[in-house]
C-alpha positions as CSV (number, residue, x, y, z in Angstrom):
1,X,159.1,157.5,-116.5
2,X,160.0,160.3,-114.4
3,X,158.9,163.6,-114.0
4,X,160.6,166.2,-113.3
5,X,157.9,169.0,-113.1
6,X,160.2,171.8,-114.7
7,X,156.6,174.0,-114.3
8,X,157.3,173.9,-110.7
9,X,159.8,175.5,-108.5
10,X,161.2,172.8,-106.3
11,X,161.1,173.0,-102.5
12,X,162.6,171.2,-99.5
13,X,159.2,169.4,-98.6
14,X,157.4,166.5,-100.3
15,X,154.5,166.7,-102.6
16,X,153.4,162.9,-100.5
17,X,153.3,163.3,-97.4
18,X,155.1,166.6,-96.5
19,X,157.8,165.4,-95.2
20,X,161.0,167.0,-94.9
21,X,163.6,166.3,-98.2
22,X,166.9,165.3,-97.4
23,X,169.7,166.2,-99.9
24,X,172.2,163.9,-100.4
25,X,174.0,162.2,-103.7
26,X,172.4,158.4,-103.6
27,X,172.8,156.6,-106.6
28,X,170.0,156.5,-108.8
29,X,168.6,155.4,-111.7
30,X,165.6,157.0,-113.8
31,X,163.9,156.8,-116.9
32,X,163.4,159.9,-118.5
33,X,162.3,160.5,-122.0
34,X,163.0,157.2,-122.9
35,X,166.5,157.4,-122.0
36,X,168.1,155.4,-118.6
37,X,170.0,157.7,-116.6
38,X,172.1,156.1,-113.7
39,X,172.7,159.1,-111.6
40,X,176.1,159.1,-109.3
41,X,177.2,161.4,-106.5
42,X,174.5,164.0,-108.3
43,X,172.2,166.4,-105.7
44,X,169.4,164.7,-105.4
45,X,166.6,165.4,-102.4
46,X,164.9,162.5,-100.8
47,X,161.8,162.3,-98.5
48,X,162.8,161.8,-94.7
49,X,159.4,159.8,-94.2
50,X,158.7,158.0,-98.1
51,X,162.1,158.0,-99.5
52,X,160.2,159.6,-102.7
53,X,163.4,160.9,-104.7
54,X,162.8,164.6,-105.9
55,X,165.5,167.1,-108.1
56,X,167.1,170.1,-107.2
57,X,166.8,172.7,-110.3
58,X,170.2,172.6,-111.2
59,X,169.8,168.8,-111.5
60,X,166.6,168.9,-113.5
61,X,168.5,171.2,-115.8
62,X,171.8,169.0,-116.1
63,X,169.3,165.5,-116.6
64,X,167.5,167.6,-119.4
65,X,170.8,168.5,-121.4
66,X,171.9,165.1,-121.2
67,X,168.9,163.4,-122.2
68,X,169.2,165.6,-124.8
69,X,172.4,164.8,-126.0
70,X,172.0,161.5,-125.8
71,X,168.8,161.2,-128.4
72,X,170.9,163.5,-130.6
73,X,173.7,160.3,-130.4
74,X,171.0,157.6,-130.3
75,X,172.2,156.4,-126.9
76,X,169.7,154.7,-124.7
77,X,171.9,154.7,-121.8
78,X,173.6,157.6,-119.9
79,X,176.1,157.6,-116.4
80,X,175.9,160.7,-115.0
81,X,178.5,161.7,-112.4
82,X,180.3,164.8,-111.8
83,X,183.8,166.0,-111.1
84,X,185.5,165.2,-108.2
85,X,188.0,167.4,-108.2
86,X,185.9,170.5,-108.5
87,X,185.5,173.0,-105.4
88,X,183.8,176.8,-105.7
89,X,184.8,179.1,-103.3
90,X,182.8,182.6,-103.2
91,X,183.6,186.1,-102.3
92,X,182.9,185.7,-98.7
93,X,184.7,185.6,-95.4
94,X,187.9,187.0,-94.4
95,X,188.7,183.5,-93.1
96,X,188.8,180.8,-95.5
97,X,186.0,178.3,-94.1
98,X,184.7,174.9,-95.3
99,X,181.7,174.8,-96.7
100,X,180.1,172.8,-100.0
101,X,179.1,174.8,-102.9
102,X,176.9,172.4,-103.9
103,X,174.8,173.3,-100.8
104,X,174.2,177.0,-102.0
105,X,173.7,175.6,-105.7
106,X,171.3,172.8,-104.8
107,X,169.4,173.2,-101.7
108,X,166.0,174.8,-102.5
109,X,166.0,178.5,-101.6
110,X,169.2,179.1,-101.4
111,X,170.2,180.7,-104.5
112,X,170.3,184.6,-104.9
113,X,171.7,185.8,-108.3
114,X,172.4,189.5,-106.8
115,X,174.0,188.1,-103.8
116,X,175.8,185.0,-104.7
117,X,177.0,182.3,-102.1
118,X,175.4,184.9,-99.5
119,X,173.3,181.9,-98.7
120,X,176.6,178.8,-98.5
121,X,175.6,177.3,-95.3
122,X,178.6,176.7,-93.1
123,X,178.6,174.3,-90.7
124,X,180.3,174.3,-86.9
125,X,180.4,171.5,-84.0
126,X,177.8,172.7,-81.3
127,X,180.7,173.4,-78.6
128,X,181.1,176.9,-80.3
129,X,178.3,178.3,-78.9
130,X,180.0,177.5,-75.9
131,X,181.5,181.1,-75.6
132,X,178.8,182.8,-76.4
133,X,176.6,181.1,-73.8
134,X,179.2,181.8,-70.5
135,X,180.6,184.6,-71.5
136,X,179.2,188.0,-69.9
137,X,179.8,190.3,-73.0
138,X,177.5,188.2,-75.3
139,X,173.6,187.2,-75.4
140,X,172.9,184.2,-76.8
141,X,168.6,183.8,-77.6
142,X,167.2,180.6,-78.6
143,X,164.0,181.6,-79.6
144,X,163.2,178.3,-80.3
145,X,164.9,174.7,-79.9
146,X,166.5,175.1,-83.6
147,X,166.7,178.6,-84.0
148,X,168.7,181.4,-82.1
149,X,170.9,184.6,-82.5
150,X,174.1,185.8,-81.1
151,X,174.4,189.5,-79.9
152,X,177.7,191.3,-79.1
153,X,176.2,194.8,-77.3
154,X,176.1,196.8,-80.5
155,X,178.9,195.4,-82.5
156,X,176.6,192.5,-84.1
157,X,173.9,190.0,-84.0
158,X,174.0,187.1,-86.1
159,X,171.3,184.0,-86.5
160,X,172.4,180.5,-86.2
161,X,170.2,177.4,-86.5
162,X,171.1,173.8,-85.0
163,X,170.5,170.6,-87.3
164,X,168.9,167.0,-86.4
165,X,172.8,166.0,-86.1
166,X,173.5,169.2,-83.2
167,X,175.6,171.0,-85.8
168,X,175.2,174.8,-85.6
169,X,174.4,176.4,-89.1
170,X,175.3,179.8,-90.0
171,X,175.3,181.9,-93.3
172,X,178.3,182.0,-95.2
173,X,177.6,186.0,-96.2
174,X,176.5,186.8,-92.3
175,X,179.4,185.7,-91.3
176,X,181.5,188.0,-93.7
177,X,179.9,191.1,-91.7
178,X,181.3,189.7,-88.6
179,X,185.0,191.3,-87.0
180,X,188.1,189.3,-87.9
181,X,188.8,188.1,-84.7
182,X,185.0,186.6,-83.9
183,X,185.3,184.7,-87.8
184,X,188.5,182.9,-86.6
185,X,186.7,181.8,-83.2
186,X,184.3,180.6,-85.6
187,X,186.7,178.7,-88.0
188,X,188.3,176.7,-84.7
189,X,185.0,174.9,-84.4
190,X,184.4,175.0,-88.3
191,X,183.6,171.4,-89.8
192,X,182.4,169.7,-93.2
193,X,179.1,170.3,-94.5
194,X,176.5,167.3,-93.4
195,X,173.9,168.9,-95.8
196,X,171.1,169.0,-93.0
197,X,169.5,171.9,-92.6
198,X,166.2,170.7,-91.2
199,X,165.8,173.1,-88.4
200,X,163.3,176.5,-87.9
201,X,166.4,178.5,-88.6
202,X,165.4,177.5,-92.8
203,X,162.3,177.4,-92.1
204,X,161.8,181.1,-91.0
205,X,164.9,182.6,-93.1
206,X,164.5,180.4,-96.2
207,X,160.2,179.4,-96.3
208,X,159.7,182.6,-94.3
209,X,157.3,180.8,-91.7
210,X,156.8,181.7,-88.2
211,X,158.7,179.6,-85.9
212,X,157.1,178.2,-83.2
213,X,157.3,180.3,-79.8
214,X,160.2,178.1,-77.4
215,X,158.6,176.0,-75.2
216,X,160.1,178.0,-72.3
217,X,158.1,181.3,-73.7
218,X,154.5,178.9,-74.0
219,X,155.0,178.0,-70.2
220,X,155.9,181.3,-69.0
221,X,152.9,183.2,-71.2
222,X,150.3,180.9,-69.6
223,X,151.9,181.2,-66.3
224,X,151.7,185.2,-66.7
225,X,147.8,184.3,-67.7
226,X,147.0,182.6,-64.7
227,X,148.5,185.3,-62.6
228,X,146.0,187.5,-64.4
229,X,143.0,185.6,-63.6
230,X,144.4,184.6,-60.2
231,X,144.4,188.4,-59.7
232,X,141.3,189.0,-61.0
233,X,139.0,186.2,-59.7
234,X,140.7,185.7,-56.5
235,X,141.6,189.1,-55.5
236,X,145.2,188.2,-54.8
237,X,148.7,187.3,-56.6
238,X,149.4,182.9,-57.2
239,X,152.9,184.6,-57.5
240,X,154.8,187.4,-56.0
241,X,158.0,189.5,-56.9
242,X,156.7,189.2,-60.7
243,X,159.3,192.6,-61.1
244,X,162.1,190.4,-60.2
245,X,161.2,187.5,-61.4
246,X,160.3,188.9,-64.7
247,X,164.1,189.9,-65.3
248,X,164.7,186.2,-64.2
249,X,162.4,184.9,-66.8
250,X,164.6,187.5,-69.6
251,X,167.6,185.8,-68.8
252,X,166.1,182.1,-68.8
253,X,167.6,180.9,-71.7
254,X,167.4,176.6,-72.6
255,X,170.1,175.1,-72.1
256,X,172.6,174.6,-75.7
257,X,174.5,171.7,-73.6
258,X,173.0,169.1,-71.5
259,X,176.1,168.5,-68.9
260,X,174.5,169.0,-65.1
261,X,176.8,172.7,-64.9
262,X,175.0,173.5,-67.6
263,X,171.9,172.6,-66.8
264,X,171.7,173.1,-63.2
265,X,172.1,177.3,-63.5
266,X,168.5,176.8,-66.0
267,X,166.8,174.3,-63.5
268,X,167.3,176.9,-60.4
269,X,165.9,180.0,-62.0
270,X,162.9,177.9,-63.4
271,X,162.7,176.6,-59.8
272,X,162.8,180.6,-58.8
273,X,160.0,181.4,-61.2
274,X,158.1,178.6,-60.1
275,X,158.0,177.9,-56.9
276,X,160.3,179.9,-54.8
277,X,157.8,182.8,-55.9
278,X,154.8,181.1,-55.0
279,X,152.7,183.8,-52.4
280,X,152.2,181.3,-49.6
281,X,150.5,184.3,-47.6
282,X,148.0,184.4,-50.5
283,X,147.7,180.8,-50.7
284,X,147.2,180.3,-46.9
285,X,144.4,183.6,-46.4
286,X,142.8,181.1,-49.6
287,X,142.6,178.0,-47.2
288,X,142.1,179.8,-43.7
289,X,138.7,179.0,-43.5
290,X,139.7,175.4,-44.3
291,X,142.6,174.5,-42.2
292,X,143.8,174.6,-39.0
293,X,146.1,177.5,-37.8
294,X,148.8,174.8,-36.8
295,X,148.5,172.7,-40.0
296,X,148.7,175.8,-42.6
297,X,151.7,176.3,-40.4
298,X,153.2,173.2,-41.0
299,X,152.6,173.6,-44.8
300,X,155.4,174.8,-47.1
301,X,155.1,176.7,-50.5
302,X,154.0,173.7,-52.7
303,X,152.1,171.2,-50.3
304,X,149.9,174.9,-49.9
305,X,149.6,174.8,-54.0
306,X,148.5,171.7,-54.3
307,X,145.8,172.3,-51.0
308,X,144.5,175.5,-53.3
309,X,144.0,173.8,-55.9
310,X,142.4,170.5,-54.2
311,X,139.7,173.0,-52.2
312,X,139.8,176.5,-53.6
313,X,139.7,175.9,-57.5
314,X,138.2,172.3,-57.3
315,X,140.6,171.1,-59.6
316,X,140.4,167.3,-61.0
317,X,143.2,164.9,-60.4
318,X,144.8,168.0,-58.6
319,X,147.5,165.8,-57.1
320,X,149.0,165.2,-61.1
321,X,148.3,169.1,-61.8
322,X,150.7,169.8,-58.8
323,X,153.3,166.9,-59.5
324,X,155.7,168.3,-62.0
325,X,156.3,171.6,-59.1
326,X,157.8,168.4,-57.3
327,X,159.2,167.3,-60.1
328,X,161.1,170.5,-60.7
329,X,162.2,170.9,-56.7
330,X,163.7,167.5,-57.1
331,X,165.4,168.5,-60.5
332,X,166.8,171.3,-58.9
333,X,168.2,169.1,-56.0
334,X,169.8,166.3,-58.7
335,X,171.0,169.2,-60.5
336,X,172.6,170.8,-58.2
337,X,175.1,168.7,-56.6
338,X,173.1,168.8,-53.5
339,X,172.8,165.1,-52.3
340,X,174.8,161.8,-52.3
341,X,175.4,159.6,-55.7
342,X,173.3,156.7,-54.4
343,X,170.5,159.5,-53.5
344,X,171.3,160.9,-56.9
345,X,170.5,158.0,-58.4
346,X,167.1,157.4,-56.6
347,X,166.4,160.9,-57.7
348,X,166.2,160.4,-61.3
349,X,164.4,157.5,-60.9
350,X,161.8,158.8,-59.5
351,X,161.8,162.2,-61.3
352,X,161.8,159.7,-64.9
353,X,158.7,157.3,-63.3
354,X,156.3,160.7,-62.3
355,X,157.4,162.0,-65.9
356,X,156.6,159.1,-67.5
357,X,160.0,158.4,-69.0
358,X,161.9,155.0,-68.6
359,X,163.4,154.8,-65.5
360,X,166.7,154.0,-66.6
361,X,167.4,157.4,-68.5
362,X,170.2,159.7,-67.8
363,X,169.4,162.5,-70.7
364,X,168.8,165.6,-69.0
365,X,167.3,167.0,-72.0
366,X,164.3,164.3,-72.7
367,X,163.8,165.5,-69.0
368,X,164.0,168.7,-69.2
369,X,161.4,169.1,-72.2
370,X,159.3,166.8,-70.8
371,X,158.8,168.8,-67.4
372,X,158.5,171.7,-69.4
373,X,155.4,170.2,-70.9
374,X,154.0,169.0,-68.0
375,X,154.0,172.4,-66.2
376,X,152.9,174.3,-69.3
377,X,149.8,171.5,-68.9
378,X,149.3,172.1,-65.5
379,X,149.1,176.7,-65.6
380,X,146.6,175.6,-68.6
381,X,144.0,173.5,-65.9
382,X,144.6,176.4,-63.2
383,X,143.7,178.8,-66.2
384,X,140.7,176.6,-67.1
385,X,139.7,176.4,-63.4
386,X,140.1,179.9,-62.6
387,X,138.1,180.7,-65.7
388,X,135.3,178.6,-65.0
């Protein structure tokens, strides 16, 4: 016998194991009140990780009148399915778009009597951002891997989130506010509904939490931290030009597409705020006492980083701790056009072994997170180390 908890407001997360519910329109058949009920094409929200089934509201509410109906008629068995034919459009949108009602209706969160269909997600192939990403009189933010806005100087800014499936999601009711000429853009890259809108974008508009800060804005805060304690425990900067670099670091935005011309602009300003601005006359007055005159000569900005932190901060395995700065150099190279295809190839190779990712991978973005990672790891041991 199912319940269908009408005390209880449902939401887009299981009661089991929190996982995330998928909505989708599986037959299904449940026993409620005595009655069967074989559910077809209905909205119905399934666990991601348990495949426990759950109901939206407006199916609870529909299962209830039928069961209903079908006690009055003494019928132990009801088919449930719904028109085909049927399509809502709302007051929204200069442009017609697709969308699926049943989305706004259905999805928990969603619905707003005062403002209805404000809420329709619309869906749109990820190449749209494309625009907004090259082109010099828009900003596009991701302030996290699912989450972002679009800004147009002062004429708008609009949130967008980007699904498990790389479809960008926007609201049907922001995009009315937009001018006519950015909603037809819009509608050229406009495509069915998939129904997924697992991403921080619902989270923090729909379930109003905090998303998580990207992982580019982690790596930079605990990079500003160390040059903090660098500054105040070694009486000198680990980097320099932190005014430049700091308007670098504004525009630093992750990549939306993974293709090298995308990716290669994003790998040489991280290499900028990395390493290009490492203060080699800081690091080499830190290992005077240590090394020769001719071989702190020889030694170039990240050979001295890994030195400092072998002899000056004592730092444990300080060979891994200085690895992904190599790692990012050779990114930069493979990135950047700047070697041969059978070099290339070594490249990756080598950058996906010291990573720790199989060696045969081509996806820029497994890398790409993954050094990420790995550098926000190693500014935390040179925080530790300069703390202790």
């Amino acid at each position: 016998m199912v319940d269908l908890q009408f005390e209880k407001t449902q939401t887009h997360y299981c009661e089991i194991c929190d996982g995330w519910l998928d909505f989708c329109f599986d037959r299904h058949l449940i026993v409620f009140e005595g009655i069967n009920i074989y559910l077809s094409d209905i909205p119905l929200l399934r666990c991601d990780n348990c495949s426990t089934y759950y109901f939206p509201e407006k199916t609870k509410a529909v299962i209830l009148t039928v069961s209903e109906q079908a006690k009055e008629q003494a019928k132990p068995v009801v088919r449930l399915s719904p028109r085909q034919d049927f399509k809502r459009h709302f007051n929204y949108g200069k442009v017609e778009f697709l969308y699926d009602h049943r989305d706004y209706e259905n999805i928990p969160g969603l619905q707003r009597p005062w403002d209805d269909g404000f809420l329709t997600p619309v869906f749109f192939n990820l190449a749209v951002l494309n625009k907004y990403s090259q082109h010099p009189d828009y900003r596009l933010d991701l302030f996290s891997k699912t989450y972002g806005s679009i800004e147009n100087k002062d004429d708008f800014n609009i949130s967008f989130g980007i699904n498990r499936n790389r479809k960008v999601i926007m609201w049907l009711g922001d995009i009315d506010k937009l001018p006519l000429n950015e909603q037809h853009y819009l509608r050229s890259e406009n495509v069915y509904s998939d129904h997924d809108l697992c991403s921080e974008f619902y989270e923090s508009q729909i379930e109003v939490q905090f998303s998580n800060p990207s992982p580019e804005n982690a790596l930079f805060h605990v990079r500003s931290e160390v040059v903090k304690a660098c500054l105040r425990e070694r009486k000198g900067y680990l980097h320099t030009l932190e005014g430049e670099i700091s308007k670098v670091i504004e525009n630093l935005d992750r990549p939306v597409f993974w293709q090298e011309k995308h990716v290669g602009p994003v790998i040489e300003a991280l290499n900028r705020v990395m390493i290009e601005s490492l203060d080699a006359r800081f690091l080499k007055s830190e290992l005077k006492d240590l090394l020769s005159k001719n071989e702190l000569k020889s030694l170039r900005s990240l050979k001295l980083l890994e030195k400092w932190l072998e002899n000056i901060l004592q730092t444990p395995r300080f060979s891994e701790v200085a690895l992904p700065f190599y790692v990012l150099y050779d990114f930069r190279i493979l990135s950047s056009h700047l070697t041969s295809e059978s070099k290339r190839q070594q490249t990756i190779k080598n950058i996906n072994k010291r990573l720790n990712l199989p060696e045969e991978n081509k996806d820029y973005e497994l890398i790409y997170d993954e050094l990420i990672s790995r550098l926000r790891e190693s500014y935390e041991i040179m925080l530790v180390q300069l703390q202790g």
